[in-house]
C-alpha positions as CSV (number, residue, x, y, z in Angstrom):
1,X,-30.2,-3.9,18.5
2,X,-29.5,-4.7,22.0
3,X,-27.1,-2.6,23.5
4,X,-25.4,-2.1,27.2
5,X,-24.9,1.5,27.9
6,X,-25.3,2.4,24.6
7,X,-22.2,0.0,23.2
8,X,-23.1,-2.4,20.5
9,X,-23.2,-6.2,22.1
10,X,-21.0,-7.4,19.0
11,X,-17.9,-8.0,19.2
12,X,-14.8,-7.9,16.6
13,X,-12.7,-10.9,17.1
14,X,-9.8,-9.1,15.0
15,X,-9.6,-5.9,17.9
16,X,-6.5,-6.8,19.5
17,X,-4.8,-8.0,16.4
18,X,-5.1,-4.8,15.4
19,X,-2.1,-4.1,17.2
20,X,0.4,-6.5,15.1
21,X,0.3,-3.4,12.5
22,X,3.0,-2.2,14.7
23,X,5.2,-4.9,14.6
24,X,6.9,-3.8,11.6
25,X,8.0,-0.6,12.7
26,X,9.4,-2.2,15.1
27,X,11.6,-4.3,13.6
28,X,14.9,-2.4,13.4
29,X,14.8,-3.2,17.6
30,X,13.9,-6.6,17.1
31,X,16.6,-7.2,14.4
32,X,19.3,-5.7,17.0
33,X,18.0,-7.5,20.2
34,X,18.1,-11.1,18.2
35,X,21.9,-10.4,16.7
36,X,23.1,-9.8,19.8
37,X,20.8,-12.6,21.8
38,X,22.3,-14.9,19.0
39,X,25.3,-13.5,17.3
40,X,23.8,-14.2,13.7
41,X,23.9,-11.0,11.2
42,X,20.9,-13.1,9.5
43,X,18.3,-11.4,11.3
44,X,19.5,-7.7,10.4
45,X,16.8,-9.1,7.4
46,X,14.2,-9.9,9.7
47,X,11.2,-7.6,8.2
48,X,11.6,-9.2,5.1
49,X,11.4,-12.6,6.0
50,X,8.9,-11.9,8.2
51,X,6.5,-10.1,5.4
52,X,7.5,-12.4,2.5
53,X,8.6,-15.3,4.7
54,X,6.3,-16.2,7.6
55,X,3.1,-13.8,6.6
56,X,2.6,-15.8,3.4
57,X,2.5,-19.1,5.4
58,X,0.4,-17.5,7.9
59,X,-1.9,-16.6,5.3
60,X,-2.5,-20.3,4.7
61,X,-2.5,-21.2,8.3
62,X,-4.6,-19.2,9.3
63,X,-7.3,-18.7,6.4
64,X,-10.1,-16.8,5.5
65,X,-12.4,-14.5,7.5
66,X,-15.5,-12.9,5.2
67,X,-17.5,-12.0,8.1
68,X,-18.7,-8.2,8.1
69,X,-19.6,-5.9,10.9
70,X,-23.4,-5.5,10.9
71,X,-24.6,-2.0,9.4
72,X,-26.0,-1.6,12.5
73,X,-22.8,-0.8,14.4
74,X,-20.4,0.6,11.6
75,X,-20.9,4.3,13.0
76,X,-20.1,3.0,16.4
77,X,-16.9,0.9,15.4
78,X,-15.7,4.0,13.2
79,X,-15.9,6.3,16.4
80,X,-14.5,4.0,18.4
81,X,-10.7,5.8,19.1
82,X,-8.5,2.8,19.7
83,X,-8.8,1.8,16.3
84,X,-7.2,5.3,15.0
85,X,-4.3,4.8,17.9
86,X,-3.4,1.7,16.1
87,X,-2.4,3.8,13.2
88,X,-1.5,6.9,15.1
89,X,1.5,4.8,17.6
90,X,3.0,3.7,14.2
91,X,4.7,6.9,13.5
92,X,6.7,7.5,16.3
93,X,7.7,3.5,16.4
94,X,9.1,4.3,12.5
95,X,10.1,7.0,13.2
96,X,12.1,6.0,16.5
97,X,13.4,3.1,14.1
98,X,14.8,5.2,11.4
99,X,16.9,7.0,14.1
100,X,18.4,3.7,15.7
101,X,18.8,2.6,12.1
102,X,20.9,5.7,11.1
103,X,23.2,5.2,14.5
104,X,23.6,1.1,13.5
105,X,24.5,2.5,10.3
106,X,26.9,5.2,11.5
107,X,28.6,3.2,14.3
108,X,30.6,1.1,11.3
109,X,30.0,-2.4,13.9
110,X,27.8,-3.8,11.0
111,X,29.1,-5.6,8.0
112,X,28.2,-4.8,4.4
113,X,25.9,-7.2,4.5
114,X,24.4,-6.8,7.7
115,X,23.8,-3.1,6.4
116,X,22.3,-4.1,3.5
117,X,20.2,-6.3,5.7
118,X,19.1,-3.6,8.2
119,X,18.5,-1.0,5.1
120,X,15.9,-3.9,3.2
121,X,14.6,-4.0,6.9
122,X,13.8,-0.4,6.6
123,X,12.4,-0.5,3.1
124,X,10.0,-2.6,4.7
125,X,9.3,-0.5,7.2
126,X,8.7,2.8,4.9
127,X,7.3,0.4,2.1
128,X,4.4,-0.2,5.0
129,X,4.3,3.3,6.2
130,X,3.0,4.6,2.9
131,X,-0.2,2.1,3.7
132,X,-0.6,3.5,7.1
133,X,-0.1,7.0,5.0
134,X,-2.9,5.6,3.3
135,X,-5.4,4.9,5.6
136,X,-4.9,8.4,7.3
137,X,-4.7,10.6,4.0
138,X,-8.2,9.5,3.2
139,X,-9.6,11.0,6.3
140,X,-11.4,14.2,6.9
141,X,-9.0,15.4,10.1
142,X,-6.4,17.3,9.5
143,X,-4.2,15.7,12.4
144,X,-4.9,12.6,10.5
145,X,-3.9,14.1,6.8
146,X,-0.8,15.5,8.2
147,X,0.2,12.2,10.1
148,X,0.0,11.0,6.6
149,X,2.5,13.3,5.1
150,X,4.9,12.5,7.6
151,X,4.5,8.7,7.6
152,X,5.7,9.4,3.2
153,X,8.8,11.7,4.5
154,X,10.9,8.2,5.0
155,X,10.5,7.0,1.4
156,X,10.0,10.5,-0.3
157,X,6.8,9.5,-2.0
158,X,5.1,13.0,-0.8
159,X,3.1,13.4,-4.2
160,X,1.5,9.8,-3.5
161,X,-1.1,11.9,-1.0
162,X,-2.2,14.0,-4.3
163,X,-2.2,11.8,-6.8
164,X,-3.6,8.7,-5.1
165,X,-6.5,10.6,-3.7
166,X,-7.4,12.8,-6.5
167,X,-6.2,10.7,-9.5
168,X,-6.3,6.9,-8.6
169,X,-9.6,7.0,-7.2
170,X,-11.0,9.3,-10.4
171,X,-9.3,7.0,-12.9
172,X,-9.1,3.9,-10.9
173,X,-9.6,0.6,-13.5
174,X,-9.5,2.4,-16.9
175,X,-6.0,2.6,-19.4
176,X,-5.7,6.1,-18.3
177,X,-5.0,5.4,-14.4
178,X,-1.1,5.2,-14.1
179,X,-1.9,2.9,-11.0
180,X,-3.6,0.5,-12.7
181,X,-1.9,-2.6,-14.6
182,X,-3.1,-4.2,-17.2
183,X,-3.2,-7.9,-18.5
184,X,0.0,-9.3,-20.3
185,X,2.1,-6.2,-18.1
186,X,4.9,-7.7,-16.1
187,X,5.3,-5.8,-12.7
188,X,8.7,-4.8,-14.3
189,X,7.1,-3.1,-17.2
190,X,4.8,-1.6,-14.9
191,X,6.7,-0.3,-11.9
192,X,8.4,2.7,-14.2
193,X,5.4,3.6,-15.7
194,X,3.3,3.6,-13.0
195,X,6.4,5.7,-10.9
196,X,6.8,8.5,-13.9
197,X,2.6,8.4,-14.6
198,X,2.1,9.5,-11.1
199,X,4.4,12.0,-10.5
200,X,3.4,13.8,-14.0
201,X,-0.6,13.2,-12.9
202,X,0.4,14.4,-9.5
203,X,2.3,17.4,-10.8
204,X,-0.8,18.1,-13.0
205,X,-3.9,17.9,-10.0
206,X,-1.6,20.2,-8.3
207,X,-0.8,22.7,-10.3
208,X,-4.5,23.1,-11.4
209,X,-5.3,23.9,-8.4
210,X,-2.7,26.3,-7.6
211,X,-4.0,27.7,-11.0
212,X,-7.5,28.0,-9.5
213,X,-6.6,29.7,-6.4
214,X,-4.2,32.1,-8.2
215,X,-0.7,30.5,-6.4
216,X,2.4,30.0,-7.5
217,X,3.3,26.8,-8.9
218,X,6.7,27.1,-7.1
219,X,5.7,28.5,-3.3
220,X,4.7,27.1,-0.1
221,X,1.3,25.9,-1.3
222,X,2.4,23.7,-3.4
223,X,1.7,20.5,-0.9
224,X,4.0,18.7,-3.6
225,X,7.3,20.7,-2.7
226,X,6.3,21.2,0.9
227,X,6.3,17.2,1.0
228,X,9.9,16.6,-0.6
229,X,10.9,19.4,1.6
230,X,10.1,17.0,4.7
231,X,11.6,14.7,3.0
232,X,15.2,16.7,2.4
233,X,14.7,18.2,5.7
234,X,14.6,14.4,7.5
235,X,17.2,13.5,5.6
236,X,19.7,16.4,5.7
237,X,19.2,16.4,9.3
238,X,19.9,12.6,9.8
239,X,23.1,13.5,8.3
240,X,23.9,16.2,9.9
241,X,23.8,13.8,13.1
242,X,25.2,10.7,12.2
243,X,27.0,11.6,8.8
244,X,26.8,11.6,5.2
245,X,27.2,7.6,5.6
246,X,24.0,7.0,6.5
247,X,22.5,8.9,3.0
248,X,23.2,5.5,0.9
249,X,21.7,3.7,3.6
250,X,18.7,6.5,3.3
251,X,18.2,6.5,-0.4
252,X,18.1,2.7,-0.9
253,X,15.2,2.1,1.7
254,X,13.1,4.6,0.4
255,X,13.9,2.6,-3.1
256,X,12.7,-0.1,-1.7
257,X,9.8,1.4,0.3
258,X,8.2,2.9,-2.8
259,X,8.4,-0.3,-4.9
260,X,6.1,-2.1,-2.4
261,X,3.7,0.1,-2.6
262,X,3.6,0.1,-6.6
263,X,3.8,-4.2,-6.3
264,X,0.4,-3.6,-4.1
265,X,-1.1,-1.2,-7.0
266,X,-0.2,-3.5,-9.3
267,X,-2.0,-6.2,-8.1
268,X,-4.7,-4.2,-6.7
269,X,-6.1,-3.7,-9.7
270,X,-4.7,-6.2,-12.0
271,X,-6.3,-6.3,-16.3
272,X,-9.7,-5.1,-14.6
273,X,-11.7,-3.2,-16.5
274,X,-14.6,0.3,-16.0
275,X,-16.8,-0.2,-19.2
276,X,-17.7,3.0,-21.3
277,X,-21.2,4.1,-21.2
278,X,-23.1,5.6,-24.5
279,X,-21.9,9.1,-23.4
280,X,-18.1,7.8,-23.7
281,X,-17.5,8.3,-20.0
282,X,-16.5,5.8,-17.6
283,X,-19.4,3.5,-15.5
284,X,-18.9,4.2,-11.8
285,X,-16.1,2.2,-10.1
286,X,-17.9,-0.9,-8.3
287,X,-16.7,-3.7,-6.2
288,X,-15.5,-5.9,-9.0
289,X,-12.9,-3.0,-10.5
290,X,-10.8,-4.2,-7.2
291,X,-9.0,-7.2,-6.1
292,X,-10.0,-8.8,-2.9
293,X,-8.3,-10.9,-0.6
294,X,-9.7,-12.0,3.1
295,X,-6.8,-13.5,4.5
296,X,-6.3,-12.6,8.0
297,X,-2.7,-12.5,8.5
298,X,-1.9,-10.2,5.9
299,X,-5.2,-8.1,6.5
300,X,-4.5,-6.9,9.9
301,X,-0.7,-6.0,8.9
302,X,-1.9,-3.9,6.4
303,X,-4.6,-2.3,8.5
304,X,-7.1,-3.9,6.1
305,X,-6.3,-2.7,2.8
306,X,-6.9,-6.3,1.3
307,X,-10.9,-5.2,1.4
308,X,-9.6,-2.5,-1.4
309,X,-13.1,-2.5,-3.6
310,X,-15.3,-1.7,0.1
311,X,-12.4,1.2,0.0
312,X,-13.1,2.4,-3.4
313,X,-16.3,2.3,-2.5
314,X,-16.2,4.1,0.6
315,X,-12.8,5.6,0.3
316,X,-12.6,7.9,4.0
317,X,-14.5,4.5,5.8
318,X,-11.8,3.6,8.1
319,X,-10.4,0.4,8.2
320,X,-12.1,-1.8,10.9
321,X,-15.1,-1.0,9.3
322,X,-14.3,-2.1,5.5
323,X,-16.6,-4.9,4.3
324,X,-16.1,-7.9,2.2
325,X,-18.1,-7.8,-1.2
326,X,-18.8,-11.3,-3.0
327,X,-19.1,-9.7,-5.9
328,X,-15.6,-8.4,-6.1
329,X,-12.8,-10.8,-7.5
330,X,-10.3,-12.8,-5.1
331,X,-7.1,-13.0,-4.9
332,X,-6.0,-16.5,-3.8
333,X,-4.0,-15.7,-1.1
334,X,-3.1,-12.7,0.9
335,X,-1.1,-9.2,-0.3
336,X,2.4,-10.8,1.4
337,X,2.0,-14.1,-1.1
338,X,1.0,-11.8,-4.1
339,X,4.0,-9.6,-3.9
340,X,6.2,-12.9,-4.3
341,X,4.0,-13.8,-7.5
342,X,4.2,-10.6,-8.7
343,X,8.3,-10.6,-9.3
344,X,8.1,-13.2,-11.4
345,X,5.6,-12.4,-14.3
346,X,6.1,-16.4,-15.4
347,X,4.1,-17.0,-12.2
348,X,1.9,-14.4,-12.3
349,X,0.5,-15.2,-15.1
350,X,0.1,-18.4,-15.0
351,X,-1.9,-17.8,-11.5
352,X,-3.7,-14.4,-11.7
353,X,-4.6,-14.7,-15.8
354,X,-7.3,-17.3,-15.8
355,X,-8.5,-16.1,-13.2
356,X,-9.3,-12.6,-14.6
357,X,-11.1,-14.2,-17.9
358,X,-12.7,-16.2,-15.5
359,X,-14.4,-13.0,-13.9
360,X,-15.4,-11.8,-17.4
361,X,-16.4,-15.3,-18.4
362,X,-13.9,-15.3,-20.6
363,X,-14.6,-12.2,-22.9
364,X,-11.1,-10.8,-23.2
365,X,-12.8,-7.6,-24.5
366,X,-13.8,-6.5,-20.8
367,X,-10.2,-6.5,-19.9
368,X,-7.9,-4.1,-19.7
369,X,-4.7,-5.2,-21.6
370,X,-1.3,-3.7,-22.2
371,X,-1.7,-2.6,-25.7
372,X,1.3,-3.9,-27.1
373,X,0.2,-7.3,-26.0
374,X,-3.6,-7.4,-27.4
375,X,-3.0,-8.9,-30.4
376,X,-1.2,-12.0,-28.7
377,X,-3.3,-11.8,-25.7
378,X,-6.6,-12.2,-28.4
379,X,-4.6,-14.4,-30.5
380,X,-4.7,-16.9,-27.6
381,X,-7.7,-16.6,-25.5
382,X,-10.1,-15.2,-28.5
383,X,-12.2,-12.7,-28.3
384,X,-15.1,-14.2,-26.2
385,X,-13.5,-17.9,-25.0
């Protein structure tokens, strides 16, 4: 490969869009600067109709991009350090958020609804931080794994960092994944299960392996309590310096924050299926156990996550360097439309379901379906369409 002073010729065309990953967290300031540029308490909703508003159109505007770095310079373009300061300067913008949002909050200038507005705002902004979360906790730095703690402290999702590392990945496309959701579940029917079968899987990996190194299930190495402690610390403090208003404000965010991350593991992962060898244990997870979508818009807001089976794949591959596989099944649009789709199963199911038979060729027996629904779900599409 031709190189000049020992840097790769090729170019990614996405580098500097990189950098929109940030506009999120910064949309508590933006939200403030247009109100009082225009007067209208509208925009106190701005990160919402930016994610579910103009990012879905964009989506569509904008289109597809497939194209892959060549294997010849993924070492380089994973060593390469501005990517990680993409993900690094979103911490202290959220964080710096949080803070202005908790003296909007406490000031009393804003109206019920403009609260309400700002505190959806902020659900975005945590909702996104757990991604960010994501794409650090996978790594092998420690600066990077503890980044990712802190980026969870806003939404008090903590146990996430356990459970989606060393449960969702083992289990990732089989009934016994909490993570996973099956064909004929509603996100609705989902979202509890998936928010009670983590925390119990995550209470489980963790307190196996306190077992194994002889701690207490209750003491300072249990990485699931030292996480909600950040997370009572943050808020305690917050409180302590704006007032118990602002706790309302705090708990209704982080709501919000963790339900778009479990409407992205929904439809992550959607009715796919890991077949059962002879032996009764599970194939290896592949590409085509994740849902893909290339759509640019949405993939460099979300730091790539869209390319989720190259992740599964290579789960501590960072995310400039996460490939498209045409194996794996596509979404037809981007993460920001399929979070619309998702609240309203009528939709969803109409959209997403032919296309999952489609990827079996229509054996419904490859699937994996909610088990109350199978005998409906068989009943219509037959066992092998």
């Amino acid at each position: 490969m031709n190189t000049i002073s020992d840097k790769p010729v090729w170019r990614d065309a996405k580098r500097y869009a990189w950098l929109l990953g940030i506009l999120v967290p910064l949309t508590p300031f933006l939200s403030w600067a247009t109100v009082e540029l225009t007067g209208l308490g509208l925009f106190w909703f701005i990160a919402p109709v930016l994610v579910f508003g103009v990012f879905p159109l964009l989506d569509v505007v904008i289109g597809l991009d497939p194209t892959n770095p060549p294997d010849s310079v993924l070492k380089w373009l994973e060593g390469d350090p501005y990517y990680r300061w993409c993900t690094y300067m979103f911490i202290p913008v959220q964080y710096a958020g949080l803070v202005f949002a908790c003296w909007l909050w406490a000031s009393g200038d804003l109206s019920v609804a403009e609260s309400i507005g700002l505190t959806l705002t902020m659900g975005v902004v945590g909702g996104i931080a757990i991604n960010t979360a994501h794409e650090l906790g996978h790594k092998r730095a420690e600066l990077e794994r503890w980044l990712g703690r802190i980026a969870l402290a806003q939404t008090g999702y903590g146990h996430f960092f356990i459970e989606h590392n060393r449960g969702h990945h083992v289990r990732v496309a089989t009934p016994e994944d909490p993570a996973s959701s099956r064909m004929g579940e509603s996100f609705w029917a989902f979202l509890p299960r998936t928010i009670s079968g983590s925390l119990r899987s995550a209470w489980s990996i963790e307190t196996a392996r306190l077992d194994r190194i002889g701690a207490s299930h209750w003491g300072p190495h249990n990485d699931i309590l030292t996480a909600w402690a950040m997370t009572l610390i943050l808020f305690g403090g917050l409180a302590v310096a704006f007032g118990p208003v602002v706790l309302p404000y705090m708990v209704i965010q982080a709501i919000f924050g963790f339900s778009l991350l479990e409407v992205v593991n929904y439809l992550e992962h959607y009715g796919l299926l890991r077949q059962k060898k002879e032996d009764g244990r599970y194939e290896r997870c592949r590409q085509e156990h994740s849902w893909n979508s290339n759509n640019v818009a949405s993939n460099v807001l979300l730091f790539h996550l869209q390319r989720h089976s190259d992740h599964h794949a290579h789960p501590t591959r960072r995310y400039q360097a996460l490939r498209h596989a045409e194996e794996a099944p596509q979404l037809p649009t981007g993460y920001a439309g399929m979070i619309l789709l998702a609240w309203f199963p009528p939709l969803w199911r109409r959209v997403m379901d032919p296309r999952l038979l489609a990827h079996y060729e229509g054996d419904i027996s490859r699937v994996n379906m909610q088990p109350r629904s199978r005998k409906r779900l068989q009943a219509r599409y037959g066992s092998v369409a």
